[in-house]
C-alpha positions in Angstrom: 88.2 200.6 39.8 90.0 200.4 42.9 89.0 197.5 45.7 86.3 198.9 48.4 84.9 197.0 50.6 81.5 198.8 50.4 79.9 200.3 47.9 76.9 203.1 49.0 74.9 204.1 45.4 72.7 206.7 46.1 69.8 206.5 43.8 67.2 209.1 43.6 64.0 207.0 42.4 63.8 203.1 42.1 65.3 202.7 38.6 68.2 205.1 38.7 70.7 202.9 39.6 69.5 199.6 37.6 70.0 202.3 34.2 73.3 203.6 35.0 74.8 200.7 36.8 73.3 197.9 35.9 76.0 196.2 34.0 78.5 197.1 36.8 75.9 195.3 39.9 75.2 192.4 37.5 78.2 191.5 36.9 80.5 192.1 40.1 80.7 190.1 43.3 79.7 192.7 45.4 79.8 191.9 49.0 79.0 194.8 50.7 76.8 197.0 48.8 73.6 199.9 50.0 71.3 201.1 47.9 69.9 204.3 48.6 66.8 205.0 47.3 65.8 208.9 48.2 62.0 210.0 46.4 61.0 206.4 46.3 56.9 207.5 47.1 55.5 208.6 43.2 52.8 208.7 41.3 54.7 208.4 37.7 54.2 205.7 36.1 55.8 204.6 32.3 51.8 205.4 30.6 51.4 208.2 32.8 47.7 206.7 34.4 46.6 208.7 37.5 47.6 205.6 40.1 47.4 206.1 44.1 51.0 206.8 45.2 51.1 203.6 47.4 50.2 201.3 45.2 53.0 203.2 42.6 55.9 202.9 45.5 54.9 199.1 46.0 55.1 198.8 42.4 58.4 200.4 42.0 59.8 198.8 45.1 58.9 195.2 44.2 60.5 196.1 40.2 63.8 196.8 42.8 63.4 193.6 44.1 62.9 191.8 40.7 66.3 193.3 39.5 68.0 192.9 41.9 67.8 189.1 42.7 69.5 188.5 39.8 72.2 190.5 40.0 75.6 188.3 41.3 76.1 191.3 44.0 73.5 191.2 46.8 71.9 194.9 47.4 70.5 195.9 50.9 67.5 198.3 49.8 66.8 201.2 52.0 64.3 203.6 51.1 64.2 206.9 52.7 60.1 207.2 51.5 60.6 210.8 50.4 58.0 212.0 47.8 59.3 212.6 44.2 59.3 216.2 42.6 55.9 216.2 40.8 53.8 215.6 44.3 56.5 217.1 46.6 56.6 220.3 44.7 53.5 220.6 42.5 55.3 220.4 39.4 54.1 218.7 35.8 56.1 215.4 35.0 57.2 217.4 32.6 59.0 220.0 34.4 60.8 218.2 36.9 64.2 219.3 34.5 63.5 222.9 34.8 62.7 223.3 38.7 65.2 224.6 41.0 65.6 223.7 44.7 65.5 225.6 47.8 66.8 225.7 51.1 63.5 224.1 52.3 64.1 221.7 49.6 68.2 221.3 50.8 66.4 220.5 54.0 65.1 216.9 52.9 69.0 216.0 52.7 69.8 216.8 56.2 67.7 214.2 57.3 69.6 211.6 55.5 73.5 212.6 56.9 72.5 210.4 59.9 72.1 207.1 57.7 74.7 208.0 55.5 77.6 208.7 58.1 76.5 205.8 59.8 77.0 203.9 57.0 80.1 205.4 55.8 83.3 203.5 56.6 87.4 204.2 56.2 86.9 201.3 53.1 83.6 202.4 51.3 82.7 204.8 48.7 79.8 207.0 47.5 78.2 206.5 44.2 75.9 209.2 43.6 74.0 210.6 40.0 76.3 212.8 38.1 72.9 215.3 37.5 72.9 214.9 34.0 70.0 216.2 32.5 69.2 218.5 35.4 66.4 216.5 37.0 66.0 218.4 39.4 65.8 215.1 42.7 69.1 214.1 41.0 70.4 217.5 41.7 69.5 217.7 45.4 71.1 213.7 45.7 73.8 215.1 43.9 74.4 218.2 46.5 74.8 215.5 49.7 77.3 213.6 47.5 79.6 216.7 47.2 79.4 218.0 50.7 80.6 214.3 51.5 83.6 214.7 48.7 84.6 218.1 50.2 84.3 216.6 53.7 86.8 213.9 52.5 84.9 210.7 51.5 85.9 208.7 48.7 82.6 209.7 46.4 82.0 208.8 42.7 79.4 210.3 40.4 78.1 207.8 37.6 76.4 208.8 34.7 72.7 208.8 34.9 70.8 207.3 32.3 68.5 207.6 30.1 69.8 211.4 30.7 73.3 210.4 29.7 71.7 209.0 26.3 70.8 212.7 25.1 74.4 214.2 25.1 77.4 213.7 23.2 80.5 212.5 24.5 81.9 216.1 25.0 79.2 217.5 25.7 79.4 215.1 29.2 83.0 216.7 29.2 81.7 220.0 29.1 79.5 219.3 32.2 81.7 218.1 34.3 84.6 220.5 33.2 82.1 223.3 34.9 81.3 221.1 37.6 85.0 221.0 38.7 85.2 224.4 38.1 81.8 225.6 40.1 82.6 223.4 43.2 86.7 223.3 42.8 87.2 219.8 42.4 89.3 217.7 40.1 86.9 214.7 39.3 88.4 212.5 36.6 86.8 209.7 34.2 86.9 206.4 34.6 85.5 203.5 32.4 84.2 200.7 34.1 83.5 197.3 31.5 81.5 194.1 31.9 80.8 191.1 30.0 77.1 192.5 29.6 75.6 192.9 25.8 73.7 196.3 25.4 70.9 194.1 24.7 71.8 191.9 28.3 71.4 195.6 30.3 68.2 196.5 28.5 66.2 193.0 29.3 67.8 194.0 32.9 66.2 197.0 33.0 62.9 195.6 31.8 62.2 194.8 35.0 61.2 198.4 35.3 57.9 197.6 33.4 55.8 200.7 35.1 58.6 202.9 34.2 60.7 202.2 30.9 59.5 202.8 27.9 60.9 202.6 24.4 62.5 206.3 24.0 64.5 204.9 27.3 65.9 202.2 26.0 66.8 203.9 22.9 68.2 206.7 24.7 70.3 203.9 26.5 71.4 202.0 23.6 72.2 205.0 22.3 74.7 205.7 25.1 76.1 202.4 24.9 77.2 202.4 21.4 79.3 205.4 22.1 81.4 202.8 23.4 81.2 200.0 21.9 79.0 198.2 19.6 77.8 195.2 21.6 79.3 195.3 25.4 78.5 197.3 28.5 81.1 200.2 29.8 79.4 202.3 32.2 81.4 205.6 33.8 82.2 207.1 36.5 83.6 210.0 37.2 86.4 209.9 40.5 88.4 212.7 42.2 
């Protein structure tokens, strides 16, 4: 991937980016690098036990932490403290792939342009979720990230997992072939490698205790292997 000198990953929830660019943070020198974290107040936890949403968020936070110290690039956490979908909207767990935004929803990103595009400089680029599997926080991160692209940022979607880990490789295709089309964009497909194993990027993402479970980390060896048998490529997807 080309040289930036910062790199700004919008994650919607603690884990997102640990999942889908795990291998990529571990394993790269990364001077500069912001981590967003957007609906970082929940309730959801891995054995879905009715916890107090504070004592959730420290967990989360502090599994952020954990993951992040041994990773070779060194993360500045910022959390924007917005509540995820299942409190914020009244939803199941369940349903969070199946709920649609609003524009009071589209509101919660206004509030974040300030940080961002203070953030944003002439050397940097956006990593935001790709929206696979239609959750529907990724979604509104998603929307912010290609207001930014059509503004003229250098923004790149990666491939959120454990989402990623229930399509095909075409079907992926397929998804971002009607993205292009829907917003009129040309974004394009590009591998990134490491010197991770798959299993190197699972005990990574252990750190997640509250949240991973074993359908996730089949799900993300699953996506793995479509690559290769035994090291990481994650993917982006660039204009």
């Amino acid at each position: 991937m080309e040289e930036f000198n910062r790199y700004i990953i919008l994650s919607p929830h603690s884990d997102d980016v640990a999942f889908s660019l795990g291998a990529f943070i571990i394993s790269n020198n990364l001077k500069d690098i912001h981590v967003l974290t957007f609906f970082s107040r929940s309730t959801c936890t891995a054995k879905n036990e009715k916890m107090d949403v504070d004592i959730v968020t420290r967990i989360r936070k502090k599994e952020d932490e954990q993951f992040f110290k041994f990773c070779k690039s060194k993360a500045e956490l910022f959390y924007f403290d917005f509540l995820d979908a299942p409190i914020r909207l009244n939803i199941k767990e369940e349903d969070v792939c199946s709920t649609y935004s609003t524009a009071l929803e589209k509101s919660i990103l206004n509030k974040v342009e300030h940080t961002l595009l203070n953030l944003i400089t002439n050397d940097s680029i956006i990593l935001s979720p790709l929206g696979l599997g239609g959750h529907v926080d990724h979604l509104l991160v998603r929307e912010i990230a290609l207001k930014l692209l059509r503004t003229g940022y250098n923004v790149g979607f990666y491939e959120d997992l454990p989402y990623a880990g229930n399509f095909l490789q075409n079907a992926i295709y397929h998804k971002v072939f009607q993205l292009n089309g829907k917003y009129n964009i040309t974004l394009k497909p590009l591998i990134i490698d490491s010197s991770l194993t798959i299993n190197d990027k699972v005990k990574a993402c252990s750190n997640y205790s509250s949240q991973i479970e074993n359908s996730t980390i089949d799900r993300i060896k699953k996506y793995h292997s479509q690559f290769d048998n035994q090291l990481v490529s994650e993917r982006i997807w660039l204009q």
